[in-house]
C-alpha positions, -999 to +999 in steps of 0.1 A: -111+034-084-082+005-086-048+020-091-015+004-099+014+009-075+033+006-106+022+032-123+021+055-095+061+047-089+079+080-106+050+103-105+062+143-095+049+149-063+034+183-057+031+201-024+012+236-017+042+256-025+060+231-050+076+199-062+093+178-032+103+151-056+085+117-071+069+088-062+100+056-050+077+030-036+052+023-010+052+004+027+021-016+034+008-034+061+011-072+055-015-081+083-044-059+068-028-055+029-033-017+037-006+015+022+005+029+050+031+052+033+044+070+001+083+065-001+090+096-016+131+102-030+135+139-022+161+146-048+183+179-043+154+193-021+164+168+007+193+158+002+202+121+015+165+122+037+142+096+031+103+115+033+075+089+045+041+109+033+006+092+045-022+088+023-035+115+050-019+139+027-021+126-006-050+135-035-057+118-070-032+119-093-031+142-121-020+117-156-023+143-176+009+160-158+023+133-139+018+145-105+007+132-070-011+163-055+003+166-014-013+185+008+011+199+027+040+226+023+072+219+016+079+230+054+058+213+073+072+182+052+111+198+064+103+194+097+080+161+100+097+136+120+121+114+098+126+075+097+160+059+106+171+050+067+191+020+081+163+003+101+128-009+099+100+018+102+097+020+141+067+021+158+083+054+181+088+067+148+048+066+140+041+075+172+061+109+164+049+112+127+011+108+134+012+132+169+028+158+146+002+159+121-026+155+148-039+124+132-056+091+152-033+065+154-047+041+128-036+008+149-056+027+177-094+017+164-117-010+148-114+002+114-087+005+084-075+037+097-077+034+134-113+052+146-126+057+116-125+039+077-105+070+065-103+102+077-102+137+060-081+154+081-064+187+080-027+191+072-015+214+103-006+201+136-033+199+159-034+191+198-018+163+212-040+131+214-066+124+241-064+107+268-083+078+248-060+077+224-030+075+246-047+048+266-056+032+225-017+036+223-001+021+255-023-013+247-008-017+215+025-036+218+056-022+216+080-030+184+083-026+144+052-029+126+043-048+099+055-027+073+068-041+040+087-029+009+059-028-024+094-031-044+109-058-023+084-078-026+076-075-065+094-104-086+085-128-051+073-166-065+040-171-062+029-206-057-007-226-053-015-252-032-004-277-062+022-261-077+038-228-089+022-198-106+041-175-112+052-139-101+042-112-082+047-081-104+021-052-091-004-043-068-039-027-076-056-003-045-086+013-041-076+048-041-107+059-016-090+039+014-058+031+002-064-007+008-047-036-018-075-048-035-056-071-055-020-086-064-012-087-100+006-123-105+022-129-141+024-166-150+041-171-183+061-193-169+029-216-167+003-204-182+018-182-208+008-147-221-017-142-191-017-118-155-043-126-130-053-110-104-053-126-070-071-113-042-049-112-003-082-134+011-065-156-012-032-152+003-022-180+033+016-174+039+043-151+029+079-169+031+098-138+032+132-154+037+125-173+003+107-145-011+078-166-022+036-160-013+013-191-010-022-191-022-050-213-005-062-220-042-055-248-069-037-237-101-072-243-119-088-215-100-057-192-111-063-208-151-100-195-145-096-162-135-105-133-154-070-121-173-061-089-166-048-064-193-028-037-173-030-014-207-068-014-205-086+010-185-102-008-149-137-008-157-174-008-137-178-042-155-145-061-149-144-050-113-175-066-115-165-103-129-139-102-106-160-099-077-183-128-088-156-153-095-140-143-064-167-147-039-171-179-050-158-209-034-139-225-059-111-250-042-098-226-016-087-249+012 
């Protein structure tokens, strides 16, 4: 099912023994549009520490009660390794997080999540990794990964190949493998009263320094699209459209 980062921002989060806090934002990996992590503001549980969770950890979320299900206790989450709040998620820091949990590193495999597409794995410690994995590890460069903000990079300009669109405002995953299925681009500045959806095989370069996202499309292939009604439920059949008018060539360049 395609979620909204959006509406997952605020959500309680719920761990085995109790609340830890709500949903802040997310970090995802720009080079393979994947969520790496859950952002979650601690409140007066943590006070002043900023708790990176992995969608290891996390279940569906309950709309009824507003709550992200975590599977893990408040402890283990007490004494997980904790990012540097004034710097860039390190890749030491990972190292740390994922050895503590006993996960695969996911930059250590051919798929999504390292070794496998996505795991089910438990929530304790386990041992440390195995041989292969450290020998996975030490080819890997060294240095920050490519982790970006999901609220620094909503509001960014979004522009076509002839011109502007509009704005980046959300992002839809699949909730099975936690990978950005789509970017949800408003353009009433152009085109008004209409959201799109634009896949990241769309996406050429981000501009970062001018906080803008270029699409290898025409603005006709954005006026085409399917519009998107982020107040209607994400159907079998629209999922559907989109993937026909996406897999088609249209102007891409």
């Amino acid at each position: 099912m395609l979620r909204s980062v959006r509406k997952m921002k605020h959500l309680a989060l719920g761990a085995l023994d109790g609340r830890i806090g709500h949903v802040e934002e997310f970090y995802f990996d720009d080079s393979h549009w994947t969520i790496r992590y859950l952002v979650a503001q601690a409140g007066n549980w943590l006070t002043g520490r900023l708790v990176l969770l992995s969608p290891h950890v996390l279940g569906l979320p309950d709309v009824g009660q507003k709550v992200l299900p975590v599977n893990l206790t408040r402890d283990q989450i007490r004494h997980s390794p904790a990012p540097e709040t004034d710097r860039p998620v390190s890749r030491q820091f990972e190292e740390d997080y994922y050895k503590y949990f006993g996960w695969p590193y996911y930059w250590a495999g051919p798929y999504l999540w390292g070794p496998s597409p996505f795991p089910v794995l438990p929530s304790s410690p386990l041992e440390a990794p195995t041989p292969s994995d450290e020998r996975l590890r030490a080819d890997f460069p060294k240095g920050n990964p490519h982790l970006r903000s999901s609220d620094e990079m909503a509001g960014y300009h979004m522009r076509a190949q002839d011109g502007e669109i509009g704005h980046l405002e959300d992002f839809l995953y699949d909730d099975k493998d936690w990978s950005i299925r789509y970017v949800v681009v408003g353009t009433r500045n152009w085109w008004p009263g209409k959201q799109v959806l634009v896949p990241p095989t769309w996406i050429g370069q981000i501009h970062w320094e001018d906080r803008e996202v270029k699409a290898e499309v025409v603005r006709e292939d954005i006026r085409q699209a399917p519009a998107f009604d982020p107040a209607e439920p994400m159907t079998e059949a629209f999922e559907d459209q989109l993937a026909r008018y996406y897999e088609t060539d249209l102007h891409k360049v």
